[in-house]
Each structure stands twice: as structure tokens, then as C-alpha cells.
C-alpha positions in Angstrom: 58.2 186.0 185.5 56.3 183.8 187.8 53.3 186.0 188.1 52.5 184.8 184.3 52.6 181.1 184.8 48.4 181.0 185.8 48.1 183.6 183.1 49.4 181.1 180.7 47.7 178.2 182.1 44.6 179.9 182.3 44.5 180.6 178.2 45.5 176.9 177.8 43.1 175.6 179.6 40.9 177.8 177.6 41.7 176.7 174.0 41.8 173.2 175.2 38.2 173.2 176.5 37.4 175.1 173.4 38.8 172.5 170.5 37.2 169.6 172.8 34.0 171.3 172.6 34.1 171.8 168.8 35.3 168.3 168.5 32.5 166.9 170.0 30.2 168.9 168.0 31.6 167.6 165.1 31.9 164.4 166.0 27.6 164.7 167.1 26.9 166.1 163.4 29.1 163.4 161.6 27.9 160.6 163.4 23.8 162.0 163.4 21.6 159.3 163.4 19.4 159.1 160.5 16.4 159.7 162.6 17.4 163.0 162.8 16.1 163.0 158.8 13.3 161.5 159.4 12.5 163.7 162.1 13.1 166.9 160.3 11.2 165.8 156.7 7.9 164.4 158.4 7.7 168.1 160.3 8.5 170.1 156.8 5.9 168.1 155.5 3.2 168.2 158.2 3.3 164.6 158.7 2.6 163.4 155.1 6.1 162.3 154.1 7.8 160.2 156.7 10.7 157.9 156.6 10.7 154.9 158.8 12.0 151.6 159.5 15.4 154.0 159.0 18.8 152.3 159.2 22.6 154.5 158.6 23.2 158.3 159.6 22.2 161.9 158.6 24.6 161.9 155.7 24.5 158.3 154.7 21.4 156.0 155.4 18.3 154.8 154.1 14.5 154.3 155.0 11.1 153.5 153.9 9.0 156.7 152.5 5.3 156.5 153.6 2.6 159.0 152.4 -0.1 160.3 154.9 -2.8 162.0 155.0 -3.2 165.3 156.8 -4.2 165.3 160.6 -7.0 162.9 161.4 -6.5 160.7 158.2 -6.1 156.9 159.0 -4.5 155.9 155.6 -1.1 155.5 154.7 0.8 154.1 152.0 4.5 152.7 151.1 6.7 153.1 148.7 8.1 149.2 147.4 11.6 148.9 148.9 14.1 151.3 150.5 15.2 154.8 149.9 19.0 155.5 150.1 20.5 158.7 150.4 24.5 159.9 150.5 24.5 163.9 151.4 28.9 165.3 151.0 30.1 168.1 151.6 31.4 170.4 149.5 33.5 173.7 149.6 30.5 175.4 147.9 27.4 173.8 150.0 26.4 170.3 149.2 25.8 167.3 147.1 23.1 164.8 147.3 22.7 161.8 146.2 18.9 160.1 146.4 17.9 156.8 144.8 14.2 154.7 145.4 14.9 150.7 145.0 12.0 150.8 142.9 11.9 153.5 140.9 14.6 155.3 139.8 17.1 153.2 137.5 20.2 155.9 138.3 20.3 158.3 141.7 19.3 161.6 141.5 22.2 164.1 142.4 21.3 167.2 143.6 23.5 170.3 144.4 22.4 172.9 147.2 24.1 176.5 147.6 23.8 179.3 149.7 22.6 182.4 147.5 22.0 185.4 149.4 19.7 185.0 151.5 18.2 182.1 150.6 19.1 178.6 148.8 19.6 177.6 145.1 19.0 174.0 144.2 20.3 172.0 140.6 19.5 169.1 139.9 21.6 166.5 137.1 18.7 165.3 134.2 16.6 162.6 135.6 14.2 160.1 135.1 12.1 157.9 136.9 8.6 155.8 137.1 6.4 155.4 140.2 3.1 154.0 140.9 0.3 156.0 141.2 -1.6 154.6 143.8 1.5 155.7 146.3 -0.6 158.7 146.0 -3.6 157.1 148.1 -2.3 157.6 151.1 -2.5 161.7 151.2 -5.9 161.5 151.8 -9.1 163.1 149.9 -9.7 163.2 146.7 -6.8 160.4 146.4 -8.2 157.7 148.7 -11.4 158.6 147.0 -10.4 157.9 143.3 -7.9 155.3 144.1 -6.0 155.9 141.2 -3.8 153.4 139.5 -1.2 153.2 136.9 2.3 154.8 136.7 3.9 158.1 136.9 7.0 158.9 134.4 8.9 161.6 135.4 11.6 163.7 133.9 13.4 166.9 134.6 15.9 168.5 132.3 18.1 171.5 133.4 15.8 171.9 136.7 17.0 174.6 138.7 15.3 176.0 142.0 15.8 179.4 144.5 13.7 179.4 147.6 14.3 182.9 148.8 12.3 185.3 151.0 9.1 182.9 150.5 9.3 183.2 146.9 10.6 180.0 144.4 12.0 180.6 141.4 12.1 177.7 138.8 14.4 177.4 135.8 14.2 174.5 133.4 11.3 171.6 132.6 9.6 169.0 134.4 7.4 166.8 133.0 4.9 164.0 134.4 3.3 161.7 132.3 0.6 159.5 133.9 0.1 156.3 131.5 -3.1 154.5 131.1 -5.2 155.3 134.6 -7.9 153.3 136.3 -9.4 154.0 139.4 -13.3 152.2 140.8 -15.2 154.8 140.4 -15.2 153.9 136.6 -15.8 150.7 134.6 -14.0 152.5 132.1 -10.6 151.1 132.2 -8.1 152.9 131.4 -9.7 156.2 131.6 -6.4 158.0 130.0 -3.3 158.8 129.7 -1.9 162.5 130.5 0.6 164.9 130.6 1.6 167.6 133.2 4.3 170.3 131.9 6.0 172.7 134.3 8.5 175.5 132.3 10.4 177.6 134.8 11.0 181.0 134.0 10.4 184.6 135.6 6.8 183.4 136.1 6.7 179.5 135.6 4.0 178.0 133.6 1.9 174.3 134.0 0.3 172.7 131.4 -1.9 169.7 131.6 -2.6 168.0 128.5 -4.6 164.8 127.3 -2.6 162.3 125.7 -5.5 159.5 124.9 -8.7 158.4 126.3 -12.1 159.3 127.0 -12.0 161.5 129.7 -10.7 164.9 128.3 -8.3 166.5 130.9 -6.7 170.4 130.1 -5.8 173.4 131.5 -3.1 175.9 132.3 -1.4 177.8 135.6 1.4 179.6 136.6 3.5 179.7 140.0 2.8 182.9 141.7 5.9 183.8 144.6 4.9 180.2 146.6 1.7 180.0 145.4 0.3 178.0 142.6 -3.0 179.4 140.5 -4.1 176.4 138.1 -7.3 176.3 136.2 -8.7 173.2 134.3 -11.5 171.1 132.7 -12.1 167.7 132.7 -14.9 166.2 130.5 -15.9 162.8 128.8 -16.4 162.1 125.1 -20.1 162.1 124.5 -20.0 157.7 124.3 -19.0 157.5 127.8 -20.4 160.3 129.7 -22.4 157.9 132.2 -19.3 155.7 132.4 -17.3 158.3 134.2 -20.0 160.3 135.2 -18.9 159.2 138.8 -15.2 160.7 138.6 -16.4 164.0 137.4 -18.3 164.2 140.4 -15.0 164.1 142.7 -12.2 165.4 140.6 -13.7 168.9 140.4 -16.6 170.9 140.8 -19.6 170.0 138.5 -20.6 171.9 135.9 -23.5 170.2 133.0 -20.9 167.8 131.6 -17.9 169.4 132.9 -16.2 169.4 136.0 -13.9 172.4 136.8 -10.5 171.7 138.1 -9.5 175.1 140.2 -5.8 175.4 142.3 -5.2 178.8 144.4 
């Protein structure tokens, strides 16, 4: 009978050290800084997307979202006010909750699964407007054109699977880009447009002209994870020297044309 006492001890001793470990685990993962975030999105994204100035924890915080160039660039831009995110989880994967001070009138909720082997992302109906010249901070051809005006953008039904490399995309977004300028023209605006992504077993873009002089169009489709997009963009015959200029940057040149190419 006595023999077993350090038996028994032993095992107790055992479990205990074991729950205290897994506590503290948990108690690390619930109380993440949100720097963690940050950390993790500006190496996804090469550097180009970072959150700073960040305040709160992984799963409930908020930031400022700069745009960057690639490697080497020395331009930057900032989103006007705070990001704020809320990230629960649920019995099925999780549910986030993202909202820009100065952009989006209602948060975007998001739901992310675990699908096979991969992850399946669904996202409520949104819709937002952000400026364009956020956009000057990535770098060439954007700090080039300096574009300005506003985005609109709307997603209905938007589903996503990111498995083995390959996305699959179900549902629409659309961007609309309202009344651009940019110095490179004295044409001002230059146009309003209209980019159209359908998902589907082989997802299609469409960019369309809504008004304005320069002419934009084309049409692509998403290809595993890559995109192949091929376009035009031309003026109207009255303001060909006008924007002669931006056809010179936005594509390659071709008589009166410029040819917009992607992948």
C-alpha cells in the first residue's frame, strides 16, 4: 500500500504541471498584444500594409493602416483615423469584425472556417468609400499618377477558399472609382470607372468606362492565384494631347493606345 504513494504523487504532480502549462498558454493567446497583428499582416504583405501607432490586443484593438511601397521605396501613406478590429471565437472557426473611422459607415463581419485543407472566408454585404490617393504610397505607377478621387466599394454574397495555392471566389465585387484627377493631366476629371469581379469556377473582371475622356476597358479572369487581365486605355480624339502624358505611364504605348496587360 505504501509503495503507491510516490506513484500517485508522481501522476499529480504531472497533471498539475500540465493544466498550469496550458493555462498559461491560454492566458498568453488571450491577452496577445496587438502587435502581434501588426507583426504578422506587414510580413503577409511584404511590408506594404502595416498597422501602427497600435493600441488593444490580438482579438480586440485598433491601429493606423499605412500603405508602402515595396523594398527600397521611401513613400508611405495613411489611412484618416483608426482601424478597429473585434476577432470571437466560435465553435465553427471565427468571426471578425473590421471597421475604418473613415470609411466604412457599418463594420465589416467576416466568418473564417477550416475546410479541408485549407480556409473558407464569407463575408456579410458591404459597402464602403476610400480615397484614392491612399493608393500613392505602394509605390510605381501610383506615386507616379498621383491619383485622386474616391473609391466605392461593394461586395454582395462574397465568398472565398484559399486552398492548396488556389482561390476560389463566389459572389460580386465591385469598385467604382468616381471622377479621377491626377497631374499628369490638365484634364480634370479624367473619368469615372468601374471594376467588376464575378466569382465562379473561373472568376471573371471587368473594367468598364462610366464617363469621361479617357476611354478605359478590358476583361480577365483569375487563374488558381494568379490573375491574367488585358485592357486598353485611350482618349477621345478632342483631348488626346491632354492626357497624352497618362497614357504614357498607365500602360505600354501603342499609336493612340496604351495597353494595360496583368499576368
Amino acid at each position: 500500500m505504501q509503495s503507491s504513494h510516490p506513484h500517485a504523487a508522481h501522476g499529480f504532480w504531472r497533471w498539475a504541471c500540465a493544466g498550469a502549462c496550458l493555462g498559461a498558454v491560454m492566458a498568453v493567446l488571450l491577452l496577445a498584444p496587438a502587435r502581434w497583428l501588426a507583426w504578422g499582416l506587414e510580413r503577409l504583405s511584404a511590408g506594404q500594409l502595416q498597422l501602427r501607432q497600435v493600441q488593444g490586443t490580438l482579438w480586440d484593438g485598433s491601429g493606423e493602416l499605412v500603405l508602402t511601397g515595396p523594398p527600397g521605396s521611401q513613400g508611405a501613406t495613411r489611412l484618416p483615423g483608426r482601424v478597429q478590429w473585434r476577432v470571437q471565437a466560435a465553435w465553427d472557426g471565427l468571426a471578425l469584425r473590421v471597421q475604418a473611422d473613415c470609411c466604412m459607415p457599418q463594420a465589416l463581419r467576416v466568418r473564417v472556417r477550416a475546410q479541408g485543407r485549407g480556409l473558407q472566408f464569407s463575408a456579410e454585404d458591404s459597402a464602403s468609400t476610400w480615397p484614392m490617393a491612399l493608393f500613392s504610397g505602394l509605390g510605381s505607377p501610383w506615386n507616379t499618377v498621383q491619383l485622386e478621387g474616391e473609391l466605392q466599394l461593394r461586395s454582395r454574397g462574397l465568398q472565398a477558399a484559399w486552398a492548396g495555392g488556389t482561390l476560389q471566389l463566389q459572389g460580386e465585387l465591385q469598385l467604382e472609382a468616381r471622377d479621377l484627377r491626377s497631374p499628369l493631366s490638365t484634364l480634370k476629371p479624367v473619368g469615372s470607372y468601374r471594376v467588376t469581379l464575378d466569382g465562379g469556377t473561373r472568376p471573371r473582371l471587368q473594367l468598364e468606362t462610366l464617363s469621361g475622356s479617357l476611354q478605359l476597358s478590358g476583361q480577365g479572369h483569375w487563374s488558381g492565384s494568379q490573375l491574367h487581365f488585358d485592357g486598353v486605355a485611350q482618349a477621345m480624339p478632342s483631348h488626346e494631347a491632354e492626357l497624352s502624358n497618362l497614357l504614357n505611364i498607365i500602360g505600354r504605348r501603342d499609336g493612340a493606345r496604351s495597353i494595360l496587360k496583368v499576368g
